[in-house]
Every structure is written in C-alpha cells, then in structure tokens.
VOLUMVO-174495 format. One record per atom (N, C-alpha, C): x, y negated, z; residue in three letters; residue number from 1; atom name. Coordinates in steps of 0.001 Angstrom, whole numbers, plus 500000, padded with zeros to 6 digits. Layout:
N
      c1      c2      c3    r    k   a
       X       Y       Z  ala  NUM  CA
...
//
This chain:
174
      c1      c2      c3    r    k   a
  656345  916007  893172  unk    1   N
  655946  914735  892612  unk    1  CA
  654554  914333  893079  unk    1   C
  653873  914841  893972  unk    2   N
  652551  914779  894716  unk    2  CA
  652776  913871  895971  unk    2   C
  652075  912763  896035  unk    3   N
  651779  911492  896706  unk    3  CA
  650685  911492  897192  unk    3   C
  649709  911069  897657  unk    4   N
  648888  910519  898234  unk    4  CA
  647810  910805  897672  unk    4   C
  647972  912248  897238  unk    5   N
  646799  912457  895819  unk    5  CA
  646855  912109  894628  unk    5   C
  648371  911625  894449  unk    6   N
  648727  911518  892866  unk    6  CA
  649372  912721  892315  unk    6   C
  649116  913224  891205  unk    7   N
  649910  913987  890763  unk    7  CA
  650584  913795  889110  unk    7   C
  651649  913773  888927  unk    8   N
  652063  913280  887396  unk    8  CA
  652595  914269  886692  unk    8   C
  652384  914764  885851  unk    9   N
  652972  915278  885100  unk    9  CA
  654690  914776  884544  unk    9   C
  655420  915878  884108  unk   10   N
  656581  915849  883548  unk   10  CA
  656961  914551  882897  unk   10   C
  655772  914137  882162  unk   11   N
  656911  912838  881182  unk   11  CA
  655740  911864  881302  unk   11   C
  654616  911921  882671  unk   12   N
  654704  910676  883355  unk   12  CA
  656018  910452  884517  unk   12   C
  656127  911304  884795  unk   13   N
  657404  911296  885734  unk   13  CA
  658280  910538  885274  unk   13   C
  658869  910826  883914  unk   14   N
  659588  910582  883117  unk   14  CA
  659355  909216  882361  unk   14   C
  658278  908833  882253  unk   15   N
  657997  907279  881628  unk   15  CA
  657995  906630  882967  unk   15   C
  657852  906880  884314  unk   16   N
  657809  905833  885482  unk   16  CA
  659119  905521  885599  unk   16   C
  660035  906752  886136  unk   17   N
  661224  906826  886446  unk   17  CA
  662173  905509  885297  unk   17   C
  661967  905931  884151  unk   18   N
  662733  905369  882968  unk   18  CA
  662220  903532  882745  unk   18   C
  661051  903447  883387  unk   19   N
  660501  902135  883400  unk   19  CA
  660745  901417  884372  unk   19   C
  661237  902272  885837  unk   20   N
  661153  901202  886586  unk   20  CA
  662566  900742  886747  unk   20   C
  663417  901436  885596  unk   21   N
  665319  901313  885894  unk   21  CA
  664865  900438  884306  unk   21   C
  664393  900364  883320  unk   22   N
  664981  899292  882480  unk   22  CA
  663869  897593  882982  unk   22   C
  663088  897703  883706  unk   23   N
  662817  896951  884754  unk   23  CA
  663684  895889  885597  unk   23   C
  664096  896761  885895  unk   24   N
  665237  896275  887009  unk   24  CA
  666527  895708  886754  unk   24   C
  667040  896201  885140  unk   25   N
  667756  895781  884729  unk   25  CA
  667560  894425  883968  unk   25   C
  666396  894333  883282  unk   26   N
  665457  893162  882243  unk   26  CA
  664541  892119  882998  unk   26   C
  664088  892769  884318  unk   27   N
  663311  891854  885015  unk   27  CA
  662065  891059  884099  unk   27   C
  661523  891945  883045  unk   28   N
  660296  891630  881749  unk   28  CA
  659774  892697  881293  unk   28   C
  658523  892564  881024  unk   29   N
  657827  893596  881254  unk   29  CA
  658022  894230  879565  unk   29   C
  658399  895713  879696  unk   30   N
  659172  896718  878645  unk   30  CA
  657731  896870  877772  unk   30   C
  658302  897266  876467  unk   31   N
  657088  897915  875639  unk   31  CA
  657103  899369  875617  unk   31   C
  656437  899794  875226  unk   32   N
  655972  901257  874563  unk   32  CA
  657187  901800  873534  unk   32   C
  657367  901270  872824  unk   33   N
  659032  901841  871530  unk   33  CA
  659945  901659  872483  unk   33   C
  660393  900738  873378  unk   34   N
  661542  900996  873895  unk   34  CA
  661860  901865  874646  unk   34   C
  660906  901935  875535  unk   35   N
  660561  903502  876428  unk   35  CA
  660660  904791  875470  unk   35   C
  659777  904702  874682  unk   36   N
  659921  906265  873891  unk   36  CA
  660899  906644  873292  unk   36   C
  661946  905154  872840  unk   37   N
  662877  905891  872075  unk   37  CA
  663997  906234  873078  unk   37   C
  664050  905499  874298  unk   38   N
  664814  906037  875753  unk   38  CA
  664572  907523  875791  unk   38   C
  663169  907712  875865  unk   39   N
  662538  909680  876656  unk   39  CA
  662793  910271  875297  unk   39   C
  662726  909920  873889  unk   40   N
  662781  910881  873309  unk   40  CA
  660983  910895  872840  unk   40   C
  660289  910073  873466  unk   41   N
  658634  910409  872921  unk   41  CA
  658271  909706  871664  unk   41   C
  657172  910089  871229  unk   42   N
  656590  909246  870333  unk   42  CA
  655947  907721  871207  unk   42   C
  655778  906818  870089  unk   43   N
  655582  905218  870926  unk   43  CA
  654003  905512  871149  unk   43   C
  653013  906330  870490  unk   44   N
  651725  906715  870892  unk   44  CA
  651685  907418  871735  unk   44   C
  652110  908579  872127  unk   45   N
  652772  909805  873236  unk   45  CA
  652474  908403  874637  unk   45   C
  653520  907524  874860  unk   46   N
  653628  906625  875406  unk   46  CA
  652951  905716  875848  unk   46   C
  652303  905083  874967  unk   47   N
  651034  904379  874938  unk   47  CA
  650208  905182  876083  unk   47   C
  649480  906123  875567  unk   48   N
  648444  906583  875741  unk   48  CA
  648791  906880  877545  unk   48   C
  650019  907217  877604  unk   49   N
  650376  907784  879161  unk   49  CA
  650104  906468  879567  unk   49   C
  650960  905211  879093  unk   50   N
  650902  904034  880083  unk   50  CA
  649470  903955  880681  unk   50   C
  647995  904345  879759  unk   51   N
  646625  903612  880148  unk   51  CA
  646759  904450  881244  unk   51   C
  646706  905840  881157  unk   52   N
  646561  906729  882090  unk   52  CA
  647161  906113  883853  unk   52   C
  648366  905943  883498  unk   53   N
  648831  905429  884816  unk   53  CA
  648604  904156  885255  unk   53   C
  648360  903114  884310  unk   54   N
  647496  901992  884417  unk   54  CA
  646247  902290  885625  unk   54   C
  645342  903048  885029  unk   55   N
  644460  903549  885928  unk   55  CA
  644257  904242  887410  unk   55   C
  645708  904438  887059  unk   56   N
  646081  905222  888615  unk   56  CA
  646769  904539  889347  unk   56   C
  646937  902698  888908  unk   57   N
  647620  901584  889925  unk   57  CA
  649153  902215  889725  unk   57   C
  649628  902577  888813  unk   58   N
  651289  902861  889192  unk   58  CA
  651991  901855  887920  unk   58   C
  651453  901475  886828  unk   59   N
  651951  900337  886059  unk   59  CA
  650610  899274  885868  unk   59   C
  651454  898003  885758  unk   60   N
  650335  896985  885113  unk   60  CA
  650761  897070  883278  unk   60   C
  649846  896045  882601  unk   61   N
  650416  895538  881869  unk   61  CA
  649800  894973  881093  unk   61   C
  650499  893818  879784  unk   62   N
  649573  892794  879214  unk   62  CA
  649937  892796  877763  unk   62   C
  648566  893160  877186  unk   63   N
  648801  892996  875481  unk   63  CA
  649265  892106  874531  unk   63   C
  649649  891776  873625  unk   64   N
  650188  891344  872827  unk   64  CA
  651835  891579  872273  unk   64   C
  652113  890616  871475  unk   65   N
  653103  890252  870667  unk   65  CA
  654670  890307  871984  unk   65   C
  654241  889753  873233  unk   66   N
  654979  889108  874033  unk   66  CA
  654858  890446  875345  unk   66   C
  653645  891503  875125  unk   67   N
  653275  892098  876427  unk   67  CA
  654407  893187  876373  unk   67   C
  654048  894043  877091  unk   68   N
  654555  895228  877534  unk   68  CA
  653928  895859  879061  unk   68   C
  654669  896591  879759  unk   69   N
  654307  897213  881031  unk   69  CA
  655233  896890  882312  unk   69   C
  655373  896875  882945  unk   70   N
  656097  896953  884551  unk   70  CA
  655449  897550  885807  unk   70   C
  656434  898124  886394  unk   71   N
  655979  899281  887443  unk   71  CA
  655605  898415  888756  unk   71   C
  654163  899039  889112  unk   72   N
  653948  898504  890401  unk   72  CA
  654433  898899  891893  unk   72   C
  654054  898272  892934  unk   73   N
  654922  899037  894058  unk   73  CA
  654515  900532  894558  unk   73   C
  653252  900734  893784  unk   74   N
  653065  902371  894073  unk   74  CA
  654233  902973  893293  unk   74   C
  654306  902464  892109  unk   75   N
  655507  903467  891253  unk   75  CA
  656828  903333  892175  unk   75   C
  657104  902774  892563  unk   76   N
  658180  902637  893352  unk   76  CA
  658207  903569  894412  unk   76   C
  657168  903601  895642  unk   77   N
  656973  904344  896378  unk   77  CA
  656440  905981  895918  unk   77   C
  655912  906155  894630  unk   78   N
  655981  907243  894527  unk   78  CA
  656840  908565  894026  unk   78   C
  657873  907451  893074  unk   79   N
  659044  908243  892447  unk   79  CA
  660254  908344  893500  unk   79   C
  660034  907017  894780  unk   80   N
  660950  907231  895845  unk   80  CA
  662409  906587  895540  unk   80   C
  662047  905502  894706  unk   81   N
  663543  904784  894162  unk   81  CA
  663369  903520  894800  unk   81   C
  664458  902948  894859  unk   82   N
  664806  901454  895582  unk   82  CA
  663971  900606  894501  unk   82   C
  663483  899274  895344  unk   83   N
  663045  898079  894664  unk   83  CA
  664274  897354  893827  unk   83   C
  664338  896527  893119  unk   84   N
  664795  895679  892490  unk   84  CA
  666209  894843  893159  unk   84   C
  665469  894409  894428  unk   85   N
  666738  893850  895568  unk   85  CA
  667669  894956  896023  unk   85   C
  667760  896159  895830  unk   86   N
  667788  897267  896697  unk   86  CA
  669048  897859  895393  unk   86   C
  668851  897943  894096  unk   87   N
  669330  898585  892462  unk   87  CA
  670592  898055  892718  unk   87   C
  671494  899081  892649  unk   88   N
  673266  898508  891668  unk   88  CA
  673240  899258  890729  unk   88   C
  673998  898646  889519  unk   89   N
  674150  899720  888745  unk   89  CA
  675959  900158  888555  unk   89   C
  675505  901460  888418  unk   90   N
  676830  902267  887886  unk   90  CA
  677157  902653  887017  unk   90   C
  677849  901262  886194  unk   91   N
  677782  901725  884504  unk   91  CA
  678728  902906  884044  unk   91   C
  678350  903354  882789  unk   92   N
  678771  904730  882230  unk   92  CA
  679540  903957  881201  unk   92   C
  680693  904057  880750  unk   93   N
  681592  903823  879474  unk   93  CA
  681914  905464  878703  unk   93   C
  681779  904864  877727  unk   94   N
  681896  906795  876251  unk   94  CA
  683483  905873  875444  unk   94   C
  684155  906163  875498  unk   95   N
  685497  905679  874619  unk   95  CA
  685367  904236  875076  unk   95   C
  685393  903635  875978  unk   96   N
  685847  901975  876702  unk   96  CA
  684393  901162  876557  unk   96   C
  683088  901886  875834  unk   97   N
  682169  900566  875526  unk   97  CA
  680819  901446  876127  unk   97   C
  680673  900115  876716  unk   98   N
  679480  900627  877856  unk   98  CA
  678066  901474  877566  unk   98   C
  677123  902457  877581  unk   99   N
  676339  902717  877107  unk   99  CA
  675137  902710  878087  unk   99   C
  675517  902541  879095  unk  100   N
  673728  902321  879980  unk  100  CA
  674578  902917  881853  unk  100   C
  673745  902942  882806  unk  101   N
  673780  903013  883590  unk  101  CA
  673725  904638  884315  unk  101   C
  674280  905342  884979  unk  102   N
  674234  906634  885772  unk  102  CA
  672902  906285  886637  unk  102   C
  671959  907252  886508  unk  103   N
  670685  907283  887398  unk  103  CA
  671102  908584  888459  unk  103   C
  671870  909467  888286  unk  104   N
  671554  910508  888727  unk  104  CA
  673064  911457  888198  unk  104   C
  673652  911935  889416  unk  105   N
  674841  912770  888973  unk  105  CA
  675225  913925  889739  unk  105   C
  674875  915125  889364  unk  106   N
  674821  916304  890108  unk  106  CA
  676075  916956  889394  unk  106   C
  676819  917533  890627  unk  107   N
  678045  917971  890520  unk  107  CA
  677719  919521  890468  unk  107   C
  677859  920045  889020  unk  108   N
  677131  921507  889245  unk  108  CA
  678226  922478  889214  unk  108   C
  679265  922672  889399  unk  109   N
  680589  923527  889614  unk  109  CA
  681272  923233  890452  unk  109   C
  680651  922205  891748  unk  110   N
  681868  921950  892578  unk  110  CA
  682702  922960  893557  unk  110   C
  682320  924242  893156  unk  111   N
  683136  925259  894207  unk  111  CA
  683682  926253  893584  unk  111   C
  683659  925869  892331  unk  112   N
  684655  926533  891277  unk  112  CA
  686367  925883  891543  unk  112   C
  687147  927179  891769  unk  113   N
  688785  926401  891601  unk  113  CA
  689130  926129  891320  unk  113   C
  688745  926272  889388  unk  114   N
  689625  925220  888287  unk  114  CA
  688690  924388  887677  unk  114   C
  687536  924292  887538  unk  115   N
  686614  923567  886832  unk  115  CA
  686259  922557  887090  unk  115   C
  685597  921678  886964  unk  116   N
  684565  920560  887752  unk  116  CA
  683974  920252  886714  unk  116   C
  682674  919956  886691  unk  117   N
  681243  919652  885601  unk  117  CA
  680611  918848  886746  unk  117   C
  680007  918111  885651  unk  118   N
  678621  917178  886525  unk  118  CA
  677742  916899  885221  unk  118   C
  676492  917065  885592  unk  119   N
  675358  916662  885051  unk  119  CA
  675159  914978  884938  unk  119   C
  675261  914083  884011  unk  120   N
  675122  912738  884624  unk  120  CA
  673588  912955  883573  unk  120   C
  672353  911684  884359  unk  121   N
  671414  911297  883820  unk  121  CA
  671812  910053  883453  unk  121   C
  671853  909497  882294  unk  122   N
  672127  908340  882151  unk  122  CA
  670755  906946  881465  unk  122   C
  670532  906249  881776  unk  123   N
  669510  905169  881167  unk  123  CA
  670388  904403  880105  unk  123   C
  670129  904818  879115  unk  124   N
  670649  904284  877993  unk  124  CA
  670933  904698  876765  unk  124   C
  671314  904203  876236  unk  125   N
  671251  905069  874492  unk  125  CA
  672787  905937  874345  unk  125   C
  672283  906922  874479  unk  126   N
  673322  908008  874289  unk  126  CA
  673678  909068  873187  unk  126   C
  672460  908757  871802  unk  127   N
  671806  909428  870858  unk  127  CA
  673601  909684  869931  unk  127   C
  674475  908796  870213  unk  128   N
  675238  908896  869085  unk  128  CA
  676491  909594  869694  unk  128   C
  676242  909928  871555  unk  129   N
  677701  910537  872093  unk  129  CA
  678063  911647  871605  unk  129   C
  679083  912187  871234  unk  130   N
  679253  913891  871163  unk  130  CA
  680440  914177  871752  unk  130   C
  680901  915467  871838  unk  131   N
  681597  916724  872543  unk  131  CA
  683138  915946  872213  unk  131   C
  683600  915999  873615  unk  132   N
  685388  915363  873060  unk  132  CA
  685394  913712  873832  unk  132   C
  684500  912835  873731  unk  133   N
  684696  911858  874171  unk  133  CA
  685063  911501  875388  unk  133   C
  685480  910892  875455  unk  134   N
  686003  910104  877015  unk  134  CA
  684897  909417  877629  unk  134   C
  684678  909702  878963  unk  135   N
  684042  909107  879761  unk  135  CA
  684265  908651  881095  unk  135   C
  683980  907223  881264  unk  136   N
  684451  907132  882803  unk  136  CA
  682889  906181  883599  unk  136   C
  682503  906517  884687  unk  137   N
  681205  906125  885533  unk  137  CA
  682067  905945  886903  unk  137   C
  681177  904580  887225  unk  138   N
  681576  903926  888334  unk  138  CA
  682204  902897  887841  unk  138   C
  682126  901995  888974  unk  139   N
  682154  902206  891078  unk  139  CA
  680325  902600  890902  unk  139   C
  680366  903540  891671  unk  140   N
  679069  903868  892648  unk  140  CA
  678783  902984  893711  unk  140   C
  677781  902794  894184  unk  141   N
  677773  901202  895253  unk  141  CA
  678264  901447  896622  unk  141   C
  677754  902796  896872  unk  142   N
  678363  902650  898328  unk  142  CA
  679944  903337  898557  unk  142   C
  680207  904330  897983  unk  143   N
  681989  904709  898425  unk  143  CA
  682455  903965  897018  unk  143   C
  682239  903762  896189  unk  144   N
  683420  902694  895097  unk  144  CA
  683690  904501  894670  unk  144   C
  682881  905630  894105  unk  145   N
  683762  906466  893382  unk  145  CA
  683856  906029  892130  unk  145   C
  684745  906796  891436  unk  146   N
  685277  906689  889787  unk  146  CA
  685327  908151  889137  unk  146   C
  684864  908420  888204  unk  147   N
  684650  909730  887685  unk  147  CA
  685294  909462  886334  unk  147   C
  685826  910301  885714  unk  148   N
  686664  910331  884149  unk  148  CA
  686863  911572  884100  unk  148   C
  686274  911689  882977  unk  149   N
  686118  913059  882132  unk  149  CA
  685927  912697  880758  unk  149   C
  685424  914062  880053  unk  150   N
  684932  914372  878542  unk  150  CA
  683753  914653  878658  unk  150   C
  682964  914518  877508  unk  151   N
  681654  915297  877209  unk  151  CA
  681887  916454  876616  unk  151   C
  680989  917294  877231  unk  152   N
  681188  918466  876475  unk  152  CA
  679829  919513  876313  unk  152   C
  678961  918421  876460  unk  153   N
  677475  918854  875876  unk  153  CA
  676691  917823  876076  unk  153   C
  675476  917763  875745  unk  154   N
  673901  916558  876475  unk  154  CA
  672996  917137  876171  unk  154   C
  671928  916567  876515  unk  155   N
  670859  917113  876602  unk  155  CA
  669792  915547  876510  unk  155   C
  669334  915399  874986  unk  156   N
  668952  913772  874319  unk  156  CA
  667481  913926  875134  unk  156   C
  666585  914777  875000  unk  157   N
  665597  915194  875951  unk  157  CA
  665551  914305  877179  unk  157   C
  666238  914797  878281  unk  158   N
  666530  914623  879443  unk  158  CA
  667162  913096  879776  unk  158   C
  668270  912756  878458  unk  159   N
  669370  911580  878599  unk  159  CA
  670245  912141  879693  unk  159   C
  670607  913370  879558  unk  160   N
  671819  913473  880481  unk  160  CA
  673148  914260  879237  unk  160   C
  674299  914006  880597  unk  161   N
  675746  914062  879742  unk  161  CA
  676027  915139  880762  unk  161   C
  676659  916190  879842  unk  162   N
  677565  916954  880741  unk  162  CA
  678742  916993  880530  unk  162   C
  679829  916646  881831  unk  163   N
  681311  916259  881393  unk  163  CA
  681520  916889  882131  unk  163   C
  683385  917505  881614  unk  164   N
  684415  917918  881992  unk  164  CA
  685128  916695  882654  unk  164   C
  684839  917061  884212  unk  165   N
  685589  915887  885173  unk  165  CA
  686910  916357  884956  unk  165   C
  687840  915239  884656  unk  166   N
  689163  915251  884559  unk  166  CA
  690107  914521  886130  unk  166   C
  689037  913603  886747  unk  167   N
  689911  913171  887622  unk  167  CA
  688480  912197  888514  unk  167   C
  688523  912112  889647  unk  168   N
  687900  911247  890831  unk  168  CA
  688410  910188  891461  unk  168   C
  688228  909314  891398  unk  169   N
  688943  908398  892276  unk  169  CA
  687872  906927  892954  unk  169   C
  688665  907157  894337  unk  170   N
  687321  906006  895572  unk  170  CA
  688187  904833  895613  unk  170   C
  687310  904140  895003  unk  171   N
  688817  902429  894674  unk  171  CA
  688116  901974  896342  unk  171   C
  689184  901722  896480  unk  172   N
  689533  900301  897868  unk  172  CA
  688132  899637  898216  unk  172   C
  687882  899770  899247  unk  173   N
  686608  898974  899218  unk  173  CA
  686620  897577  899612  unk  173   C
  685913  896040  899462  unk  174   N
  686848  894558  899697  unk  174  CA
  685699  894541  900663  unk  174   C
//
C-alpha cells in the first residue's frame, strides 16, 4: 500500500477503498456515518482518519449540513482502482433483492474436486445476510460471468460473503 511516500494504514486503506466505490456510485460527496457504518467504524474513528488523509491530498472535503468527502485523483492512483468513467458494477442479489455491488471475488477452493468457495467483498449493507441464503453476482463487465451459490459464512469487518458456489455461468456477450 506504499506510493510515492504514502503509507496508509489498514482502515485508511479501508475508508479510501470504500469511498471511492460509494463515490462512483452517488457521484456526491459521502459523509462520515455512511462510511463507518459500511467499515464497521465508529463515525469519529472516521472523521478523524478523513483530516488525516485530507492532509495527505488523497480526499477533499466540505463542512456542513450538505458536506461530506470525495476521493481525489491521488486516491485513485494510489489504491490502483479505475476512475468513475472506467466503474461497472456487478451487482450481488441475497434471496432476489439487491444488496450492493461485488468489489472483489477470490475463488479460494478452486482446485478442490467437489467444492467451490469464493470470498466475495461486497460494498453494501450486508449486516442482516446469514448462512443458507441464496446468492447470485453478476454479469461481471468483461466475460458476462454469473455466480449462484449460498452463504455460508461473512465476515461484517471486512464486508465480505463466503459462498458455496452452486453453479457458473458466462451469458452471451451482445
């Protein structure tokens, strides 16, 4: 996570990353509670990081009633994620109703013979998923995959889902 002589800690990592995807989705600059209750932090926890990185040119932002924060193009270039023009999202459905977007999906059993697991990170409120549910993510932007499975753990910390892949599928591309 070392740039140009930046160095961030864990849950600045974690407040950039998470800011510059509800960003992108809102295109208005986020507050402090919405972020924390995303990471799991306190809205002071939060606060206090934003000045920090304020100072280090990786967020702006403007006080009041109406303010909040938005990531500048260092944050962009330093977490190494696409700009705004650049973002698709790959929404996540828990039983048919949408809960936020797949940031991140690591396939951690793929050379197991009967199993398949994946780690999904998801941006979004996931506080109420539990063990058993149905899940399906995708189209992914560039092959059109489709993933459907169960949950069968998370991790509210992190915002990731771990599912029992039940089935894959690469829809048609137009």
């Amino acid at each position: 996570m070392l740039e140009r002589g930046l160095d961030l800690n864990r849950i600045q990592y974690d407040i950039v990353r998470t800011l510059i995807r509800i960003y992108q989705q809102k295109n208005t600059a986020i507050r402090a509670d919405e972020m924390a209750k995303l990471i799991n932090r306190n809205p002071g926890t939060v606060r206090n990081q934003m000045q920090i990185l304020k100072t280090m040119g990786i967020v702006e932002g403007s006080p009041g009633p109406k303010g909040g924060y938005w990531p500048t193009i260092k944050a962009y270039e330093l977490i190494g994620m696409p700009r705004q023009s650049e973002y698709v999202s790959v929404p996540v459905y828990i039983d048919g109703i949408a809960v936020g977007d797949a940031d991140e999906i690591i396939f951690s059993s793929l050379s197991h013979p009967e199993v398949c697991y994946a780690k999904v990170r998801v941006l979004g409120d996931i506080d109420s998923v539990t063990n058993g549910q149905e899940v399906v993510i995708g189209p992914t932007p560039v092959n059109k995959l489709m993933i459907y499975g169960s949950i069968i753990g998370k991790d509210d910390t992190s915002e990731i889902l771990v599912i029992n892949i039940k089935k894959m599928q690469i829809l048609e591309k137009r």
